[in-house]
TORTI-51353 format. One record per residue (C-alpha): y, x negated, z negated; chain; residue number from 1; residue in one letter. Coordinates in Angstrom, 1 decimal, decimal comma, m for minus. Each point is the difference from the previous one (the first is absolute). Example, Ala and Ser with C-alpha at 12.3 -4.5 7.8 and 13.67 -1.06 7.14 Angstrom:
BEGIN
Y->m4,5	X->m12,3	Z->m7,8	mol->A	seq->1	type->a $
Y->3,4	X->m1,4	Z->0,7	mol->A	seq->2	type->s $
***
This chain:
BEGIN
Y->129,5	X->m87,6	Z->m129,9	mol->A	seq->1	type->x $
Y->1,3	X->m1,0	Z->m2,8	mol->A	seq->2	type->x $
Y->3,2	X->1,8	Z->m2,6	mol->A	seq->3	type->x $
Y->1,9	X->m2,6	Z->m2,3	mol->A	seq->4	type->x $
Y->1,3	X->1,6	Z->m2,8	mol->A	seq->5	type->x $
Y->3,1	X->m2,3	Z->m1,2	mol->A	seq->6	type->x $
Y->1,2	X->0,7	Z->m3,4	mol->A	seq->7	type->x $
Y->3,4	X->m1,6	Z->m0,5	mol->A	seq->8	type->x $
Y->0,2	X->m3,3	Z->0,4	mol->A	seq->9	type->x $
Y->m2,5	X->m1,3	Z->m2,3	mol->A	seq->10	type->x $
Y->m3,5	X->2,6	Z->0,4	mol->A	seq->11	type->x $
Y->m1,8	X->0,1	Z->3,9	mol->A	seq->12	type->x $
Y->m3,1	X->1,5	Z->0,7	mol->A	seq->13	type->x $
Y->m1,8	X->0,1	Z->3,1	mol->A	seq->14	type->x $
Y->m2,7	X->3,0	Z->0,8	mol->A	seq->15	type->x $
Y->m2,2	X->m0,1	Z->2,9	mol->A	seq->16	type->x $
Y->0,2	X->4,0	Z->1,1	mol->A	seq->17	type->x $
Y->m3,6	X->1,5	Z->1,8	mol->A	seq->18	type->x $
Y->1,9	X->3,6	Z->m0,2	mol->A	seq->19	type->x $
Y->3,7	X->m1,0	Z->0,3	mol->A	seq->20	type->x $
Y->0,9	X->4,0	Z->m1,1	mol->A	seq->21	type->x $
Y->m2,3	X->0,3	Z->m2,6	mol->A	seq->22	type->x $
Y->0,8	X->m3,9	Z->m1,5	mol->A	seq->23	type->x $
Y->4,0	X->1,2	Z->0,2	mol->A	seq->24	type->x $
Y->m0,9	X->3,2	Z->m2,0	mol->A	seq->25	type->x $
Y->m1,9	X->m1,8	Z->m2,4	mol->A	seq->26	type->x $
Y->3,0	X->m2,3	Z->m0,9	mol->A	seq->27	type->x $
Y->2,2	X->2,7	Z->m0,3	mol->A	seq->28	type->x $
Y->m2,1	X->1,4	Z->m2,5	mol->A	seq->29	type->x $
Y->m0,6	X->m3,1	Z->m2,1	mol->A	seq->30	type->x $
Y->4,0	X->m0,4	Z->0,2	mol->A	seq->31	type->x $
Y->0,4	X->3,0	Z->m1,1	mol->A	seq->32	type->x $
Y->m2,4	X->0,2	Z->m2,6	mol->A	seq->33	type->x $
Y->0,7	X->m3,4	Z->m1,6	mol->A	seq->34	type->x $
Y->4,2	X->1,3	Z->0,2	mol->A	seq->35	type->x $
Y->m1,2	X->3,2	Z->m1,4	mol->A	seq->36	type->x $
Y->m1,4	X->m1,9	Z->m3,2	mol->A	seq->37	type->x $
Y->2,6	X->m2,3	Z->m1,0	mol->A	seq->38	type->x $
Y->3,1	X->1,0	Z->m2,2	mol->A	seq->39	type->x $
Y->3,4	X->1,1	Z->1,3	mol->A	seq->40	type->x $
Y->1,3	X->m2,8	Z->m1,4	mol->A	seq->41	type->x $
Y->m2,1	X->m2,5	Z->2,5	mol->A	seq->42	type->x $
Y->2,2	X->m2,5	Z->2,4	mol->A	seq->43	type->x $
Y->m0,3	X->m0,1	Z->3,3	mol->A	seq->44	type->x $
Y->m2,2	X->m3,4	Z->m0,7	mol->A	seq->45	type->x $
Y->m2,2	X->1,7	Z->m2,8	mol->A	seq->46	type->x $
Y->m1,1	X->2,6	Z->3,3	mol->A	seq->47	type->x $
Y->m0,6	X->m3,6	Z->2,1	mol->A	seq->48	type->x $
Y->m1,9	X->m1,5	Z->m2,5	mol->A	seq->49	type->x $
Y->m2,2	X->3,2	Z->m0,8	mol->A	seq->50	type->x $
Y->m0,2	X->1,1	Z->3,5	mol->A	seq->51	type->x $
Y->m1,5	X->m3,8	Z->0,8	mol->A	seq->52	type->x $
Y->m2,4	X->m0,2	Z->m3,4	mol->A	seq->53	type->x $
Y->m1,1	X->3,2	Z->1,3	mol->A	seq->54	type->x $
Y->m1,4	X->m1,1	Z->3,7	mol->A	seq->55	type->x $
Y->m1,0	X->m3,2	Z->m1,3	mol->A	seq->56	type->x $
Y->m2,3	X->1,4	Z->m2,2	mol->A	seq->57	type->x $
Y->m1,4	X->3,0	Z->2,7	mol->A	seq->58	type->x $
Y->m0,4	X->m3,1	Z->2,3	mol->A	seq->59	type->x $
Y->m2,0	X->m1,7	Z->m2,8	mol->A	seq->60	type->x $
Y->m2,0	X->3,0	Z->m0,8	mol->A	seq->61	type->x $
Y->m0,9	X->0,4	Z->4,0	mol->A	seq->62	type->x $
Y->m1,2	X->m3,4	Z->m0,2	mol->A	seq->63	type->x $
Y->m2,1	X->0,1	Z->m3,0	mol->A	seq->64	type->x $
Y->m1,4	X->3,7	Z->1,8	mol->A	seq->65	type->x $
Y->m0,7	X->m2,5	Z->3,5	mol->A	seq->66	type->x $
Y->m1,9	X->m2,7	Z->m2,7	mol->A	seq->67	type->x $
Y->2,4	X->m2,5	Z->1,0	mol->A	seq->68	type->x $
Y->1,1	X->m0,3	Z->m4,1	mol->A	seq->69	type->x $
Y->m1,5	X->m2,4	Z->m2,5	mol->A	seq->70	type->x $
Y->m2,1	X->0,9	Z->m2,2	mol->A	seq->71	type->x $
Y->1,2	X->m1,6	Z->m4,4	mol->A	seq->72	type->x $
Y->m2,3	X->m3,0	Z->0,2	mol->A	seq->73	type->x $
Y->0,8	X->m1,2	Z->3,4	mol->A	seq->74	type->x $
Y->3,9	X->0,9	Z->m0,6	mol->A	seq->75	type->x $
Y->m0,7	X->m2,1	Z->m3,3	mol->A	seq->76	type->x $
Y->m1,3	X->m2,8	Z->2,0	mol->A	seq->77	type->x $
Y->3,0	X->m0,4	Z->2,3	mol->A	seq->78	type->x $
Y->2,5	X->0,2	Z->m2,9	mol->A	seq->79	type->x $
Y->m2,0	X->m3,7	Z->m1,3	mol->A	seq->80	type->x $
Y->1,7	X->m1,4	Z->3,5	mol->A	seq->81	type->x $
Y->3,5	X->1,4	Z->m0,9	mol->A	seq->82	type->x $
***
């Protein structure tokens, strides 16, 4: 099962939930923390945009912790192809 979280019209990301409850809770937390720290004066698309940094980076994080991240030198090597 999968939850797509869509984020206005430009941010969409997709989580594959094992506990749907538990993945749900979690969200609402990171929402709520990430809202929590921004200023009152934050736009509806400042929230977005943090909200979306936010997961991308716990994504990237979970990724590195499942060894599926690069380490410098071979990230280094595939920036020569760019």
């Amino acid at each position: 099962m999968a939850v797509i979280l869509k984020l206005g019209k430009k941010f969409q990301v997709t989580y594959e939930v094992v506990t749907p409850a538990k993945e749900i809770k979690m969200i609402k937390e990171l929402v709520m923390e990430v809202t929590n720290s921004l200023p009152d004066t934050a736009t509806f698309d400042d929230i977005i945009e943090a909200i979306y940094t936010r997961i991308k980076i716990e994504k990237g994080l979970n990724a590195v912790k499942e060894g599926k991240g690069l380490s410098t030198e071979e990230l280094l090597e595939e920036m020569k192809e760019w």
